[in-house]
C-alpha angles and dihedrals in degrees: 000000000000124000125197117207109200128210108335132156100258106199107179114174093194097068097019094248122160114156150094118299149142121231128202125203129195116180118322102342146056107263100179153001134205160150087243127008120194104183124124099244121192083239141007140204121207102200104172128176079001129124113255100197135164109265105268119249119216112208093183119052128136108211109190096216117131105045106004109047090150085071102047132332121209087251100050079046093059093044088054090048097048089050092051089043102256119141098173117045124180113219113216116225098235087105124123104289101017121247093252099129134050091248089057084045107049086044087064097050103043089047087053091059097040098038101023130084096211137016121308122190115198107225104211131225117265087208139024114281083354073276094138091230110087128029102242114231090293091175094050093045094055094055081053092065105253105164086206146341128245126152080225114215093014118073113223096253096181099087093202085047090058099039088053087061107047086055094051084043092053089052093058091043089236122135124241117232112207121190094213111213126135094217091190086063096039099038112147094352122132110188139025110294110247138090098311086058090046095056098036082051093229129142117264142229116215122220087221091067085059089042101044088046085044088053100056098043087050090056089048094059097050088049088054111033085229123149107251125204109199106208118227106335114218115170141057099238088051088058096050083045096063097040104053074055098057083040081060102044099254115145103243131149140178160208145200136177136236089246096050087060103047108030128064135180097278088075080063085069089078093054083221097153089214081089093055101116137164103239089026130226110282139197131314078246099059087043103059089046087053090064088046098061088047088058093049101047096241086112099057100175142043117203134172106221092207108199113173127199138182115265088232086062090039092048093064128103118288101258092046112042120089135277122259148022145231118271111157097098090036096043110088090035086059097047086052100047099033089040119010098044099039091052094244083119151010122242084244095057101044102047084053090060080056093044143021088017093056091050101046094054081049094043088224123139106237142090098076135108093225128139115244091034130101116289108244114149134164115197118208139191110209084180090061134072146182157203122249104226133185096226101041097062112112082202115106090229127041103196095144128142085211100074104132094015117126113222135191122226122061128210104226096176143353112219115202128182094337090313130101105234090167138045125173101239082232106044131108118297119258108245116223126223 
């Protein structure tokens, strides 16, 4: 099958393109690009005044499946990622049971191609049972398939073990992903330590325990040489942490996500436990300096770290209910309106911190518009925008903080692998050849 997408706006970071052009698939993959394109396609699709962008890539998703299919299946996963534009997705290993072995690895990755409706790359533990206290079968793991490794809501206490990881990491060339957060310093907290905790009389969690964890990872990865991926960035002092690093040479990368740049404390007021956020939502401060080190390049890479949860779970008291909430179908209209509309950002920029940074941390060969590569497209309407509804998300859980908002930026189709595998209800018609 061949599809001819007409006269969008391609807009490919990668390569700093941003015109007027005309792509051909065939197959799987994209065969030509062009100002103009004359060819009888089996189907066309005219696009324009619309966005033409690589698919997004999502580093950070937490996937539910296996242990807790109730929350989220690989399957459900995938459905939320077409609809928020996102052909690659990374599943963290905090399933049930973790993906600290190549079995539980290569399950997630053949149930991605057999359940998913686009690519899913298993991320592997660090540790045993994400336990700290063991390194997992790293090795194995790698020949799996695993794209990086990350004990994923627990940060890897033990310093030699850690150190121990970052080397292995370095000999199979994969990044390692640290959710940097000092636990003897955050224990039985629920929302970030300052004056809101103080006079809604809830336990705090301080910044230093992100910074102090930040710090020594840092140092480790100076020690090794080994690549270092910092997790969801939330604080001010983390950001100047990681960029007096890369002023030094160090490899360090890292991630935020759309609600840690758009949302601060003050949303904890309504004790809705859709804020409840590990790390939790910060200062207006910390806020504003997030953005800037998205401006500046010090923060590569915006991830969503979708983590779904039952509403029964949800629906519990705020100290009690669970961390985390769903982004995949929020995440790119956030990013326009947070980044793009308020000038922190160009369209250009920001689409490269959901694609082809994204890919080259991973080492992975997406996120480009290029003949002769795979055929993952998302396109986009900046003209058009939406209401986030509850019972609209294709995703299993619906644990967002955006439910009511209005926001810009449409996803018309998702384009995997040379297929469509989602189309807006309201967007143009396909036309037939």
């Amino acid at each position: 099958m061949s599809l001819l997408i007409k006269g969008g706006r391609v807009i490919d970071p990668a390569t700093n393109t941003d015109e007027i052009m005309d792509i051909l698939l065939e197959g799987e993959k994209i065969k030509k690009i062009a100002k103009e394109i004359n060819f009888s396609a089996d189907q066309v699709l005219e696009v324009s005044g619309k966005i033409v962008s690589p698919g997004l890539i999502d580093m950070h998703t937490h996937l539910r499946e296996p242990g807790r299919e109730d929350e989220e299946t690989i399957q459900s996963g995938t459905y939320a990622a077409i609809r928020g534009g996102f052909t690659t997705i990374c599943c963290m290993p905090n399933t049930n049971p973790p993906i600290d072995d190549p079995l539980v690895a290569k399950f997630i990755y053949e149930r991605g191609k057999r359940k998913g409706v686009i690519e899913v790359l298993p991320i592997g533990a660090i540790s045993k049972r994400r336990e700290g206290k063991e390194l997992s079968e790293m090795g194995k793991m790698w020949k799996a398939g695993v794209v990086a490794f990350s004990d994923d809501g627990n940060w890897v206490q033990n310093t030699h073990l850690m150190r121990r990881a970052l080397e292995y990491a370095k000999m199979f060339n994969l990044p390692l992903i640290s959710h940097c957060e000092d636990k003897t310093l955050t224990q039985d907290g629920v929302m970030n330590e300052g004056y809101f905790s103080t006079i809604l009389g809830l336990r705090g969690m301080p910044k230093e325990a992100e910074e102090i964890a930040i710090f020594r990872d840092i140092t480790l990865s100076k020690m090794t040489g080994s690549p270092l991926h910092i997790a969801h960035l939330s604080c001010a002092g983390s950001v100047r942490l990681v960029k007096e690093a890369k002023e030094k040479g160090i490899k360090v990368s890292a991630e935020v996500t759309p609600h840690h740049f758009t949302l601060t404390e003050k949303e904890v007021t309504s004790f809705d436990t859709n804020t409840k956020i590990n790390p939790p939502l910060r200062r207006e401060e910390d806020l504003r300096v997030l953005k800037q080190g998205l401006r500046d390049g010090t923060i590569e890479v915006i991830a969503t770290d979708h983590a779904p949860h039952s509403p029964e779970e949800k629906s519990r008291d705020y100290v009690k209910a669970p961390f985390g909430i769903i982004g995949l179908e929020t995440a790119l209209s956030l990013v326009i309106r947070e980044l793009v509309e308020k000038n922190i950002l160009s369209l250009t920029q920001a689409l490269a911190k959901l694609t082809i940074n994204p890919a080259r941390i991973l080492k992975i060969d997406r996120g480009r518009i290029k003949e002769g590569t795979k055929a993952n497209l998302v396109i986009f309407d900046l003209n058009k925008s939406w209401v986030v509804r509850k019972e609209n998300f294709l995703s299993r859980s619906s644990n967002s903080p955006f439910i009511g908002w209005r926001l810009p930026g449409v996803v018309e189709y998702t384009i995997f692998e040379g297929k469509i595998v989602y189309r807006n209800p309201n967007s143009c018609r396909k036309q037939h050849k």
